[in-house]
C-alpha distance (Angstrom), angle and dihedral (degrees) to the residues before:
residue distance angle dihedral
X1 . . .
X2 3.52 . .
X3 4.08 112.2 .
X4 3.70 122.6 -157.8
X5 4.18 132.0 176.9
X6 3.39 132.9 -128.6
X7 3.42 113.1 -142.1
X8 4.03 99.2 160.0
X9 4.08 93.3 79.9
X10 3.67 99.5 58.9
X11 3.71 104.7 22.1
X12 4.10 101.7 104.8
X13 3.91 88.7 51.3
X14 3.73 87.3 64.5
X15 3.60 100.7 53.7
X16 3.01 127.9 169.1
X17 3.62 101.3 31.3
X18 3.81 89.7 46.4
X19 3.71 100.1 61.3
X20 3.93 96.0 88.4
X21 3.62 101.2 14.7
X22 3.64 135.0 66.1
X23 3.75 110.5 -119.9
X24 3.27 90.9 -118.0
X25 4.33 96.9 69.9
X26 3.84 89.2 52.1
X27 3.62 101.6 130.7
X28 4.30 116.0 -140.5
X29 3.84 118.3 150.7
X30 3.60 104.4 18.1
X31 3.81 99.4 -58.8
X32 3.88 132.5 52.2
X33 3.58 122.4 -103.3
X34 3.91 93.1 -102.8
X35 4.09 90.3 43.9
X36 3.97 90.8 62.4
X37 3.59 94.9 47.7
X38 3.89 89.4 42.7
X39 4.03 89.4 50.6
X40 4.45 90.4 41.3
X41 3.51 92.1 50.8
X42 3.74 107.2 27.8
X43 3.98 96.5 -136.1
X44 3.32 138.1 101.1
X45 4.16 116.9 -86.8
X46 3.27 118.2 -141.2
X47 4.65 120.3 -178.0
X48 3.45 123.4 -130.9
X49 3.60 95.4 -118.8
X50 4.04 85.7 60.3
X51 3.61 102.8 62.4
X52 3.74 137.4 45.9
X53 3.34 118.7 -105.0
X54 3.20 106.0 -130.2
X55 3.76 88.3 58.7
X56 4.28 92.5 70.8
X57 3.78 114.1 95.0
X58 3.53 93.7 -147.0
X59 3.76 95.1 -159.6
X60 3.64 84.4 65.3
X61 3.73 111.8 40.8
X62 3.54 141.4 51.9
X63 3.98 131.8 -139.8
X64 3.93 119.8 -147.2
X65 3.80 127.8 174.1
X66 3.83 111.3 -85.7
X67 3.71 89.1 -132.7
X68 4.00 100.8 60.0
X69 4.02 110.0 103.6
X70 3.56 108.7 -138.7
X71 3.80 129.3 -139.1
X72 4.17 125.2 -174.0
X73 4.00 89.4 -97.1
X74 3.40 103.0 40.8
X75 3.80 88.6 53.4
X76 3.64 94.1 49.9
X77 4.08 97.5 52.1
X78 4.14 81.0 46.4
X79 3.46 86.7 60.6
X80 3.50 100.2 38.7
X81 4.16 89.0 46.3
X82 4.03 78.6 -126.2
X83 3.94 115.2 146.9
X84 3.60 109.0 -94.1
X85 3.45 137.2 -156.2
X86 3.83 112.5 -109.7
X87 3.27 124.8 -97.4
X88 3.84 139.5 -168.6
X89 3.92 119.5 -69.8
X90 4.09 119.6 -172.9
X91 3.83 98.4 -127.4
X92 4.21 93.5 170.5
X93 3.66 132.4 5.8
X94 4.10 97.6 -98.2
X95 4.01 86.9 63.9
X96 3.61 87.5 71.6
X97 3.78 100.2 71.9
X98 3.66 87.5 29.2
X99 3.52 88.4 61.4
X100 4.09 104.9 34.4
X101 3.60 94.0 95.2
X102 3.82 94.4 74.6
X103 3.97 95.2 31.1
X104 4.11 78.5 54.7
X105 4.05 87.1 61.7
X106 3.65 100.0 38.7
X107 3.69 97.3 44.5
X108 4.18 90.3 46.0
X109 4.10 84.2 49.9
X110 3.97 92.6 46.8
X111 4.04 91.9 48.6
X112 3.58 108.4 35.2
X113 3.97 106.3 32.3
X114 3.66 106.7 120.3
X115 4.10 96.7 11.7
X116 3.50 125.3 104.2
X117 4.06 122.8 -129.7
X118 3.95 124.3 -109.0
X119 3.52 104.6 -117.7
X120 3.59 126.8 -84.7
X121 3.77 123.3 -128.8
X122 4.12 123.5 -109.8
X123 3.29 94.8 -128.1
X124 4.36 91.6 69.0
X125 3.82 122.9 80.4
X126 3.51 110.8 -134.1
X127 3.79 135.7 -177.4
X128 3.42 123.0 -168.9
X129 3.63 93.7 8.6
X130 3.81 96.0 174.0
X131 3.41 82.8 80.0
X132 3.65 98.7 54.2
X133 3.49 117.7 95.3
X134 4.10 122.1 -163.1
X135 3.66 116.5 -168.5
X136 4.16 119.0 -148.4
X137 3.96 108.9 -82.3
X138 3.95 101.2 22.9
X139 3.05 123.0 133.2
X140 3.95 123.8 -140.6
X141 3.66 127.6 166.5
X142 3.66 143.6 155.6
X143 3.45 99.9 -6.9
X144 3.77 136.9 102.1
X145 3.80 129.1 -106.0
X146 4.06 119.6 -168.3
X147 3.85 102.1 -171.5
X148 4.50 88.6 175.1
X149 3.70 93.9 106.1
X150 4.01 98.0 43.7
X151 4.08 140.2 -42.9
X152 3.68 125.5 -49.2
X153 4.42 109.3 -149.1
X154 3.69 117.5 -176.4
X155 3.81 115.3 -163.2
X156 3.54 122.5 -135.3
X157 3.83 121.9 -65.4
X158 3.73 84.1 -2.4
X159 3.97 102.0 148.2
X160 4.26 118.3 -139.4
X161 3.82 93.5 -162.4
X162 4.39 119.8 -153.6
X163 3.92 120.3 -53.1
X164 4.06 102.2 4.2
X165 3.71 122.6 152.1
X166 3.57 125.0 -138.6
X167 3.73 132.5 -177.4
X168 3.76 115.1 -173.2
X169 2.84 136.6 -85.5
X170 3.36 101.9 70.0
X171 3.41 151.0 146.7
X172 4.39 128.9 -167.0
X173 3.78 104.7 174.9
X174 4.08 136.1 -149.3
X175 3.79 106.4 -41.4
X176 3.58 100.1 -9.3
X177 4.11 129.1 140.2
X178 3.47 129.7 -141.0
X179 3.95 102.2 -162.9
X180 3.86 121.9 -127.2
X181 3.62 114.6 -76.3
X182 3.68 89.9 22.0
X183 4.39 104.3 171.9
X184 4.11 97.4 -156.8
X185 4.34 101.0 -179.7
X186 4.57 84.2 -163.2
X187 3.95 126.7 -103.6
X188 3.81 86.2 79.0
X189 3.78 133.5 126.0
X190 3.84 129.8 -168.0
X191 3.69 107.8 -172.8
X192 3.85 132.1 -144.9
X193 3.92 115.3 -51.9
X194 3.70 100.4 7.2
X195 3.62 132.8 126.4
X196 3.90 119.9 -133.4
X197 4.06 131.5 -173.4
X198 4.18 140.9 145.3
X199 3.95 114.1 36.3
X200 3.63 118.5 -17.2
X201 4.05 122.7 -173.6
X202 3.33 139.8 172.1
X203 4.22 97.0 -28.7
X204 3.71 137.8 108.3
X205 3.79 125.1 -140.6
X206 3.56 106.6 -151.0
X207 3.53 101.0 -145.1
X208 4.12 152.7 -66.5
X209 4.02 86.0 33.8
X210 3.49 136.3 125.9
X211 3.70 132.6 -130.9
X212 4.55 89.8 152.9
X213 4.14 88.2 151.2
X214 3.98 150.2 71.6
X215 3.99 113.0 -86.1
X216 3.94 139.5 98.7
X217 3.51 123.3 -81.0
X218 3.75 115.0 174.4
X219 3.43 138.8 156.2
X220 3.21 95.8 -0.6
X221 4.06 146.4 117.6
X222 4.17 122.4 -143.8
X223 3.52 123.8 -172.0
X224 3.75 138.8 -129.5
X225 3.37 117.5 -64.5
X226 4.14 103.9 22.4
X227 3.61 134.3 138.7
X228 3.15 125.3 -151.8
X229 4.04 113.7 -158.7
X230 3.91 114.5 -146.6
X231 3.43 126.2 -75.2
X232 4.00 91.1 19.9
X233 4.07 105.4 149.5
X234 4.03 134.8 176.1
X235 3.73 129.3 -145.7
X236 3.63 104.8 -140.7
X237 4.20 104.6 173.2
X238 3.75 121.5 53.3
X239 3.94 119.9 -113.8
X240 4.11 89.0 -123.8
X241 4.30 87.4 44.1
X242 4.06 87.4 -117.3
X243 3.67 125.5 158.5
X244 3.74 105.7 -83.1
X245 3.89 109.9 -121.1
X246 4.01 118.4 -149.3
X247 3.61 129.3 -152.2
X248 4.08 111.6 -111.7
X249 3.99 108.4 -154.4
X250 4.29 89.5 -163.8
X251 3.71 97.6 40.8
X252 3.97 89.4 34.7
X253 3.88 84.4 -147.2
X254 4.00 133.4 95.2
X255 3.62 120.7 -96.6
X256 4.02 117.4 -160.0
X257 3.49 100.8 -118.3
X258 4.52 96.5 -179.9
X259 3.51 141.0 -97.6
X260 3.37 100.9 -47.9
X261 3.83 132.2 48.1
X262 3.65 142.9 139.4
X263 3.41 136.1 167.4
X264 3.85 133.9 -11.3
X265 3.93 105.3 -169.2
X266 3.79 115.3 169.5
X267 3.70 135.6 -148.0
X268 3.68 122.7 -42.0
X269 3.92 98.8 2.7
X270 3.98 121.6 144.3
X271 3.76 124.3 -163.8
X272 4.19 130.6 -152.4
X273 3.58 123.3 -112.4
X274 4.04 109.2 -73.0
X275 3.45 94.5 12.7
X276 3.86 112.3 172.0
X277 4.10 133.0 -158.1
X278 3.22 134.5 -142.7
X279 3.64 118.4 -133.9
X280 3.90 111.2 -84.3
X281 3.64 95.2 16.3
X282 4.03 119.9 178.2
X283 3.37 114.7 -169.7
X284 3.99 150.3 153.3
């Protein structure tokens, strides 16, 4: 059975991160959407928007929405046209930092079940280090790694440079740096070929961007290509603890989007020295 996503119904709600991008190569957890379907169903995914229609032997395939993240058993009752239990669905672009905790888990469960670790360094402090997970070529040294709250995955040749802090879970993809003295609070994701330093909490960096300096970034989801100049920070709560409101570019209307959120900067955008964020800031 052939599977392919839909990413034309629910790509405007995820602006800005959808403008380039199919929804389907959004990255939360450690993988993008179309990796984890790739990796659960060991075939090649293609989107809806990438093929001609015409082309799809409908007797043979199946179409899902592009935004759906999949885990082992929901797959397998969507295969099986069993009832399944629900599972989480990107509906705007805050939900996915609000919901990279548990892609985190999943993902680290989906890559690393059944593979053993690289070894980590003496000179780290680790605590629960059965859920650490060290691929080949990384680089990890001096630092301290608290894996209590969730798994900590480092990508290959990924480099953990002297005195960084990391509280679980999270994620430092292929090739990526996390800069020395790095503060990461968990629920955060730095994706392949970035650079990452200062306070990190609860965000994910999709990828080839740079965050090398101090500042505050919380909350929050960057896209590829980004840099970050030092000192840039986000608020990401509001000083009278409201419901944070977000700009929708579609609806041309704000949507309440929780407690918590920071900054939404899409593909390709650069900030100034000191730059500083309002709280629910969409941008680029």
């Amino acid at each position: 059975m052939k599977i392919i996503l839909d990413d034309i119904s629910g790509k405007r709600n995820l602006y800005p991160f959808t403008s380039i991008r199919s929804v389907a190569d959004i990255r939360i957890g450690i993988l993008t959407i179309r990796e984890k379907w790739e990796r659960l169903l060991d075939q090649k995914i293609d989107t809806l928007s990438e093929i001609i229609a015409s082309d799809i032997d409908l007797e043979k395939t199946k179409s899902i929405s592009a935004n759906i993240l999949p885990s082992r058993q929901w797959v397998n009752d969507f295969l099986s046209e069993r009832q399944s239990r629900k599972t989480i669905t990107l509906e705007y672009s805050w939900q996915i930092f609000q919901n990279n905790e548990q892609a985190l888990k999943d993902d680290f469960e989906l890559i690393c079940k059944g593979r053993i670790s690289q070894k980590l360094s003496p000179t780290n402090k680790t605590i629960s280090s059965e859920n650490i997970f060290i691929e080949e070529g990384a680089i990890i040294e001096h630092s301290i790694l608290n894996a209590t709250t969730g798994p900590i995955y480092i990508g290959k040749n990924a480099e953990v440079m002297e005195g960084c802090l990391i509280r679980g879970p999270f994620a430092l993809c292929e090739g990526s740096t996390l800069k020395m003295g790095t503060k990461v609070y968990g629920a955060t994701t730095v994706g392949p070929y970035c650079i990452a330093g200062g306070e990190l909490k609860n965000s994910v960096m999709f990828g080839y961007s740079n965050k090398a300096h101090d500042g505050y970034l919380g909350d929050s989801v960057i896209g590829e290509w980004c840099n970050l100049g030092a000192g840039t920070s986000n608020s990401n709560i509001k000083n009278n603890a409201g419901i944070v409101q977000v700009w929708h570019d579609v609806k041309k209307e704000f949507i309440p989007a929780g407690l918590k959120c920071g900054l939404l900067l899409g593909d390709y955008s650069r900030t100034a020295i000191n730059t500083s964020f309002n709280t629910g800031t969409l941008a680029g």
